[in-house]
N, C-alpha and C positions, 0 to 999 in steps of 0.2 A: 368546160367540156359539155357537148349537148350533145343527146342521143334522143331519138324518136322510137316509140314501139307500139305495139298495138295495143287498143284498145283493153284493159281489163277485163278477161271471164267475166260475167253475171256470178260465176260460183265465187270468186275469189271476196267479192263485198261483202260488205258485213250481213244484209239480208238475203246474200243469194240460200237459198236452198239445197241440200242434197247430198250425200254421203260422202263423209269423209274424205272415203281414196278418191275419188272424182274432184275433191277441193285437192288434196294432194299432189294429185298428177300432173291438175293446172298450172296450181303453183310451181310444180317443178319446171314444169316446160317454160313459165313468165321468168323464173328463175334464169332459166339455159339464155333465153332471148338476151336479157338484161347480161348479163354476164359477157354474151359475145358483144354485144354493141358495146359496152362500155372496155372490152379490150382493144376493140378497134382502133376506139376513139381514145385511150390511156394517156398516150403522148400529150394531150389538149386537157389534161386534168390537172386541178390547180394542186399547190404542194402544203403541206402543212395538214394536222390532223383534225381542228375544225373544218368542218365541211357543212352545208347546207346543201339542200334537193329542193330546187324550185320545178316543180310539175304543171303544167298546161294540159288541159285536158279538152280534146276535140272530141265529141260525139259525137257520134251516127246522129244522120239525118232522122232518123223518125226515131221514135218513145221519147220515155221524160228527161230534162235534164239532170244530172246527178250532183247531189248534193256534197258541199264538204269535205263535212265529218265521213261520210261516206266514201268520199273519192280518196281520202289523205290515206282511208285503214284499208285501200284496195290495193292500194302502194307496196304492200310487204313486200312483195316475193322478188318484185322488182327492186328494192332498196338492199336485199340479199345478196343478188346478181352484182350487184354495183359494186357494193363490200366487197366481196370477196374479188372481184377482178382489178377493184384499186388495191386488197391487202391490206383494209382498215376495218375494226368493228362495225357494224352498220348505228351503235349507240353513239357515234363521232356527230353522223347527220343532223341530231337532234329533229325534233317537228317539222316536216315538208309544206315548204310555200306552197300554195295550191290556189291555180287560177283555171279559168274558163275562157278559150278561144271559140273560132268558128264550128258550127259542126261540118266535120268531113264523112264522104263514105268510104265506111267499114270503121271509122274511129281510129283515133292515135293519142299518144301521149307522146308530149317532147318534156323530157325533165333535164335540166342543167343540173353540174355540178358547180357550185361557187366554193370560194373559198368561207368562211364561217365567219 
């Protein structure tokens, strides 16, 4: 299964900045995102309760590129999403592959689900 979404908030990273309910509300919304793409796409999802998340991560054309450790723990809210619209713990995933594609404008994430 492969679902594409935007870009991670700046607040969602681990150094973003800024009060709580604005990390909240983010999250929730990357949550809703996640959640719908991956009910779309449900039927294309491998079976069994190991699962991996391989994540591709496109940046915006200008600032720095983003590290990591950094890109893997912006993942939450999006690996929540997922969870719950396959109707598995998100602790099944274990640690998300985490690669670096081209930069696009506005940024995107494409994460696969594989089987485990």
């Amino acid at each position: 299964m492969k679902i594409e979404l935007p870009f991670p908030a700046k607040i969602l990273w681990p150094n973003g900045r800024g009060h709580h309910m604005r990390r909240h509300s983010a999250a929730k919304k990357h949550k809703g995102w996640a959640r719908a793409a991956a009910l779309a796409e449900r039927k294309h999802a491998p079976a069994g309760e190991q699962l991996r998340l391989i994540a591709t991560f496109h940046p915006k054309p200008a600032g720095p590129a983003p590290d990591k450790d950094n890109a893997g723990a912006s993942l939450k809210a999006y690996q929540d999403g997922i969870a719950w619209a396959l109707g598995v713990d998100d602790r099944h995933f274990g640690e998300p592959e985490i690669r670096f594609g081209d930069r696009v404008k506005g940024g995107k994430v494409v994460i696969e689900v594989v089987a485990g």
